[in-house]
C-alpha positions, 0 to 999 in steps of 0.5 A, spaced: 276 878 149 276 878 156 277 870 158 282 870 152 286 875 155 286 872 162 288 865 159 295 869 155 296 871 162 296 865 164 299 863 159 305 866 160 305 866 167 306 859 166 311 859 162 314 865 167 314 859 172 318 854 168 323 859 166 324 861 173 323 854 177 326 849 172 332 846 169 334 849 162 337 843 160 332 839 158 331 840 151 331 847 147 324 848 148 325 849 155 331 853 154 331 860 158 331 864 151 325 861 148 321 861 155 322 869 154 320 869 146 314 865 148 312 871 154 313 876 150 308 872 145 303 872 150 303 878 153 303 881 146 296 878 145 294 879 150 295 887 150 292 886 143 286 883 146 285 890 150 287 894 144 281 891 141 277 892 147 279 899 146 277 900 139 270 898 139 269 902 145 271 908 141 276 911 146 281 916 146 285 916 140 292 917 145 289 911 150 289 907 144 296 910 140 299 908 148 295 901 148 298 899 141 305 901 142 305 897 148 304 891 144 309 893 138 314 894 145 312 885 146 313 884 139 320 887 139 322 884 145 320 878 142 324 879 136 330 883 140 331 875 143 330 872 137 335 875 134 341 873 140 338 866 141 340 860 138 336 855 141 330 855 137 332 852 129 333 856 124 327 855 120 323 856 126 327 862 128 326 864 121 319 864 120 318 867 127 322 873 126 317 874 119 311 873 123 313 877 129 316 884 123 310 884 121 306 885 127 311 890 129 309 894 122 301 893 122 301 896 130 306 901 128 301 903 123 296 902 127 299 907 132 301 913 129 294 913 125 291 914 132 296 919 133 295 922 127 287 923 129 289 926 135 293 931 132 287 931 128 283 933 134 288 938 137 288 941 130 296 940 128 294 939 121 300 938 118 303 934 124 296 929 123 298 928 115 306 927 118 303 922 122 299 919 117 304 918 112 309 914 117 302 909 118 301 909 112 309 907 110 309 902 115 303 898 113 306 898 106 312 894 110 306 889 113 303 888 107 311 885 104 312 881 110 306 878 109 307 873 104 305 867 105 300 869 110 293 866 111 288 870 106 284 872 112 290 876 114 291 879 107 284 881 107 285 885 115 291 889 112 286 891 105 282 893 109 286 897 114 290 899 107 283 903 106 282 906 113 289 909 113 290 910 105 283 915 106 284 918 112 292 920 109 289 923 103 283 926 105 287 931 111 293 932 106 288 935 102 285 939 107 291 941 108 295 943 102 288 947 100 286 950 107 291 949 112 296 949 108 301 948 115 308 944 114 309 937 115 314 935 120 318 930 120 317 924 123 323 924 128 321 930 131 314 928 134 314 926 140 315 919 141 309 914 144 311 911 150 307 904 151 302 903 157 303 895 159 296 893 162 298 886 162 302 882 166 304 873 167 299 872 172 300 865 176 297 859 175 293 855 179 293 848 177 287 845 180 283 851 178 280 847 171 277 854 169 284 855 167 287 850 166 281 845 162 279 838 164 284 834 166 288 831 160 290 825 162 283 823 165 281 817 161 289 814 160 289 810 167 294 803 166 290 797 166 294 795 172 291 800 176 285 798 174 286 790 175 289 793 182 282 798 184 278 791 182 282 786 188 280 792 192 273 792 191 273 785 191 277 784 198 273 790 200 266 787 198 269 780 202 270 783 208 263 787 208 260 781 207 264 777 213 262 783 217 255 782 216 254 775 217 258 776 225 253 782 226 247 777 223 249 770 228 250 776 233 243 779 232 239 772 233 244 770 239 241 777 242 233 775 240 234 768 243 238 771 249 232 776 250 227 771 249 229 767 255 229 774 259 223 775 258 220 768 259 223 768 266 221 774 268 213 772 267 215 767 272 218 771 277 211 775 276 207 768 277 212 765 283 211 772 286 203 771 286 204 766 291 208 768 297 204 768 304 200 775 305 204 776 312 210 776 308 207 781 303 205 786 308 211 786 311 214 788 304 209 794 304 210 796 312 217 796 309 216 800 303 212 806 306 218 806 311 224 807 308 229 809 314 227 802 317 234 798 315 238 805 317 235 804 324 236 797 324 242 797 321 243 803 328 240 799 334 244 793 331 251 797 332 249 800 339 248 793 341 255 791 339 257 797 342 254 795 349 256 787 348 263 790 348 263 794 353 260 789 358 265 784 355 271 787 358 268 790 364 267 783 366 275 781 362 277 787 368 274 783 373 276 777 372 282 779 372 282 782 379 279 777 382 285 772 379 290 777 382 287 777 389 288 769 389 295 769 388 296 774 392 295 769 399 301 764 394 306 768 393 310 772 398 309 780 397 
């Protein structure tokens, strides 16, 4: 009962969506009236769900009256559209409108016989027999709108038939021998304000939990399959192109390091037979690693020198050349 009323809700959550979000001139189906018949359909169900939950938790009769005439005020809005719309075929309307009075009926009569059992409990015995009286009068409706209905239904009603048609007879009888209270009208009793406990929830199109498994899962178009085959063969074409290159690639590498790997034996070998004096000055150089700086050092001082004497000899020169002229030329 539970995952059922969720799925009303969802339902007419769904249906809500539509209503609100979507043109209204696609057929009479999705036409805004119909979309609020079908609403009000599924919050009653699922308001009856709860009610159902509530009778077999033997709570309250005032919560169970309140809960059930909710789900005659779904049916009556239901039925209130129904009657203002002409959208939905007259056939269709005419069989909804049976089916949706005599839900009105069965749960009217389900509602003052919680009534009356509440009255019962606040020992108002001639407003419990009122009560009962109309609950049972209303199920006599139901019963005549139900022709035609399936056998179960007529049995439900039998049934319930039983339940009130007792518990009428028994409290008008304990009334009029030991009570002996005045039974009311039914106009002057207080009127039953329903208790909504539903309402259309949203939807979420990719929870399949709600939705079921995807319908048109199986109905691919056989060009999408043919389509999907090119695919995978090309996409299998260039895998094994890819493969043959790194393959050519992984022996031109083998054979590369191969050669490698032959020279450097014969570099160990060529280096076994160099002169042992080369040799030590190879260590000599090794265990003094500041040898080349300090060569590298002398060699830019002795630049240095060779510079400076250079021009002291440029200057010089270039004196003594000055000098000689000097006996030439008049000063």
């Amino acid at each position: 009962m539970k995952v059922s009323c969720t799925h009303f809700q969802c339902s007419a959550g769904a249906f809500a969506h539509l209503r609100d979000h979507f043109n209204h001139s696609y057929s009479s189906d999705m036409s805004s009236q119909t979309l609020s018949v079908n609403i009000s359909l599924m919050l009653a169900q699922a308001q009856e769900c709860l009610l159902e939950k509530t009778l077999l938790d033997n709570r309250k009769s005032h919560l169970i009256a309140k809960i059930c005439a909710q789900v005659c005020d779904y049916y009556k809005n239901c039925l209130r559209v129904l009657d203002n719309s002409e959208c939905v075929p007259g056939r269709i309307q005419k069989e909804w409108r049976k089916l949706v009075n005599m839900k009105i009926s069965y749960f009217s009569a389900i509602t003052h016989l919680h009534m009356g059992k509440q009255s019962e409990e606040q020992q108002k015995y001639g407003e419990a027999v009122a009560y009962f009286q109309s609950s049972l009068d209303k199920l006599n409706e139901a019963i005549k709108q139900s022709k035609g209905q399936p056998e179960s239904v007529q049995e439900a009603l039998k049934f319930t038939m039983d339940v009130i048609g007792g518990k009428y007879n028994s409290t008008k009888k304990d009334n009029d021998f030991i009570y002996h209270e005045s039974v009311p009208g039914l106009d002057t009793l207080a009127t039953v304000n329903g208790a909504s406990l539903v309402k259309p929830l949203p939807i979420n199109l990719t929870d399949q939990s709600v939705t079921g498994p995807d319908l048109f899962s199986k109905l691919v178009p056989m060009a999408t399959h043919e389509a999907s085959s090119l695919y995978s063969e090309e996409k299998a074409k260039l895998l094994r192109d890819s493969v043959a290159k790194i393959e050519d690639k992984n022996q031109i590498l083998e054979k590369f390091m191969e050669s490698l790997s032959s020279d450097s034996v014969y570099k160990i070998d060529m280096f076994k037979s160099l002169p042992d004096a080369l040799l030590e000055k190879c260590a000599f150089l090794s265990v003094r690693p500041d040898t080349v700086k300090n060569l590298v050092r002398a060699m830019q001082e002795v630049k240095e020198i060779s510079e400076l004497l250079f021009n002291t000899t440029l200057q010089r020169k270039t004196k003594t050349d000055v000098q000689t002229l000097s006996h030439f030329v008049p000063l």
